[in-house]
C-alpha positions as CSV (number, residue, x, y, z in Angstrom):
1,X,-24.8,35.3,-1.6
2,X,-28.4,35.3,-3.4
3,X,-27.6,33.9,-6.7
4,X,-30.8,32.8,-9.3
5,X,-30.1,30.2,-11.5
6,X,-27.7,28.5,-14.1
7,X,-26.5,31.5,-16.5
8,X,-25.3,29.6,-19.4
9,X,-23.5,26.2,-20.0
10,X,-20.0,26.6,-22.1
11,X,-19.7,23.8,-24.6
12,X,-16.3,23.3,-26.7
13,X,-17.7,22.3,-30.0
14,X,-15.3,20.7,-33.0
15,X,-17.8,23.2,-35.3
16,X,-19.8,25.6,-33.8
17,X,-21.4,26.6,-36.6
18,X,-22.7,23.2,-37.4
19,X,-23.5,22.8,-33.2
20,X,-25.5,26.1,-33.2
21,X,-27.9,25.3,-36.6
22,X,-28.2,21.4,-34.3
23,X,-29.5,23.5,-31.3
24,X,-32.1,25.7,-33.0
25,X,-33.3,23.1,-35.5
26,X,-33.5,20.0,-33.2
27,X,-34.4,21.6,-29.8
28,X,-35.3,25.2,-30.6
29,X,-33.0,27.5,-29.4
30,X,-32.3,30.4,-30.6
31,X,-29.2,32.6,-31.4
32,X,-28.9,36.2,-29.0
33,X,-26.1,38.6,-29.5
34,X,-25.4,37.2,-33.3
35,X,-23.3,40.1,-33.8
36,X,-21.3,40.0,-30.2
37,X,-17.4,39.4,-29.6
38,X,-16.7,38.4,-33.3
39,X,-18.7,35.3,-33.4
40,X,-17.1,33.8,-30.4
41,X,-19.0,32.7,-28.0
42,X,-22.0,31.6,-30.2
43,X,-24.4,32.2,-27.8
44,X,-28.2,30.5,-27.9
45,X,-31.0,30.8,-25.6
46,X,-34.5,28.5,-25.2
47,X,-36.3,30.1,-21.8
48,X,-34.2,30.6,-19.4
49,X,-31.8,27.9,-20.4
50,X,-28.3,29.7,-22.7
51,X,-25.6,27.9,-24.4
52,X,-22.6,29.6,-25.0
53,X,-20.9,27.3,-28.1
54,X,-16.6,27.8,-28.4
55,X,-14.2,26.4,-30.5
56,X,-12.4,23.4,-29.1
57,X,-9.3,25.4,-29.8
58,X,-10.8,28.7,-27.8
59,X,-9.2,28.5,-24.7
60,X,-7.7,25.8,-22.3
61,X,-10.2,27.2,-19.6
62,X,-13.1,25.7,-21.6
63,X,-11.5,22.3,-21.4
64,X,-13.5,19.9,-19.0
65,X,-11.6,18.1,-16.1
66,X,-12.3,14.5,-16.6
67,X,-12.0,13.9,-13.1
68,X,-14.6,16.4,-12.4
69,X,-16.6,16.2,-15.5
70,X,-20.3,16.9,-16.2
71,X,-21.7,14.1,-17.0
72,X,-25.0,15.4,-19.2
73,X,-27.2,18.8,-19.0
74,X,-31.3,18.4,-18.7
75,X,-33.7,20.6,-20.6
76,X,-37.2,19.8,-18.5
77,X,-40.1,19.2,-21.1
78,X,-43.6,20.6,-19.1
79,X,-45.9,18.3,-19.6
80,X,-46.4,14.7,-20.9
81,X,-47.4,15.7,-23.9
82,X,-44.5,17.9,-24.4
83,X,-42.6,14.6,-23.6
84,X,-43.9,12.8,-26.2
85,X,-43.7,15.2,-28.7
86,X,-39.5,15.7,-27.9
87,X,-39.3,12.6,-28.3
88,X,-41.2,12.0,-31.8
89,X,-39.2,15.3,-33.2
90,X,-35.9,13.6,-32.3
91,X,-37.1,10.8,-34.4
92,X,-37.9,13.0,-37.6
93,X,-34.1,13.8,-37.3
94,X,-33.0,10.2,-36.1
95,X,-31.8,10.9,-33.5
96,X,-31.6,7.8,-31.2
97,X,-32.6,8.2,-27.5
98,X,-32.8,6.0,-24.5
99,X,-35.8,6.3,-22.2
100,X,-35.6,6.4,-18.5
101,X,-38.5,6.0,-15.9
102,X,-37.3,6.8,-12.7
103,X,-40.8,7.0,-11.1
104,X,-41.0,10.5,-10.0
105,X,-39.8,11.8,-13.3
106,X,-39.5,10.1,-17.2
107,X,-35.7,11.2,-19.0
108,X,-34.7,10.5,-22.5
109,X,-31.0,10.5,-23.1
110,X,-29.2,10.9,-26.6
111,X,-26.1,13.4,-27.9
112,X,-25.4,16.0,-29.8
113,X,-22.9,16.4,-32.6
114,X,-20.1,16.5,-30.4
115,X,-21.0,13.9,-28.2
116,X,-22.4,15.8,-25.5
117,X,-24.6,13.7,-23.1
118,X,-28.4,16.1,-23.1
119,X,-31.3,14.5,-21.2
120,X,-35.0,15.5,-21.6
121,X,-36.9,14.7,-18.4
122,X,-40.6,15.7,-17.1
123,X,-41.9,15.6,-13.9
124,X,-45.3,15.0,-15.2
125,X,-45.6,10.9,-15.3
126,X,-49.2,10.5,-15.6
């Protein structure tokens, strides 16, 4: 098997509407395929990373296992700077965060209007 990377993450989202204008405004995604499978998946993309955002009444396949949850996904900020700057655009939309150093990497945690646990983390600690 020579597989690449993540594909996309599938979120169950109370409004997707509402989760998909969160995503591009507050992070910077942005929506691909706007025109696709009526609306359903909303997909988004920033880099490499893609959300695809469903109803929570979409399908019971979509459902997380809480024994075998995810617990949060990371988006990987470049540099410091980039860090720094996450952080003070999550503050123009108060967004509350809690900051992390685990030595080799920094890591802000907060959620998104569902509730979804989303870190930010760099590798650059200097």
């Amino acid at each position: 098997m020579n597989l690449e990377q993540i594909d996309h993450l599938a979120i169950s989202c109370q409004d997707p509407d509402r989760s998909k204008d969160w995503y591009i405004q507050v992070l910077g995604f942005e929506h691909i395929y706007p025109d696709e499978w009526n609306g359903v998946p909303i997909f988004l993309k920033l880099g490499s990373t893609a959300l695809a955002l469903f109803p929570e009444s979409h399908s019971s396949r979509l459902q997380p296992n809480p024994a075998k949850g995810i617990s949060h996904f990371a988006l990987r900020a470049n540099s410091q700077s980039d860090f720094q700057t996450a952080q003070k655009e999550l503050q123009t939309h108060n967004i509350n965060f809690e900051y992390e150093d685990y030595e080799v990497a920094h890591s802000i945690y907060f959620n998104d209007p569902d509730g979804h646990r989303l870190e930010i983390t760099t590798y650059d600690t200097n």
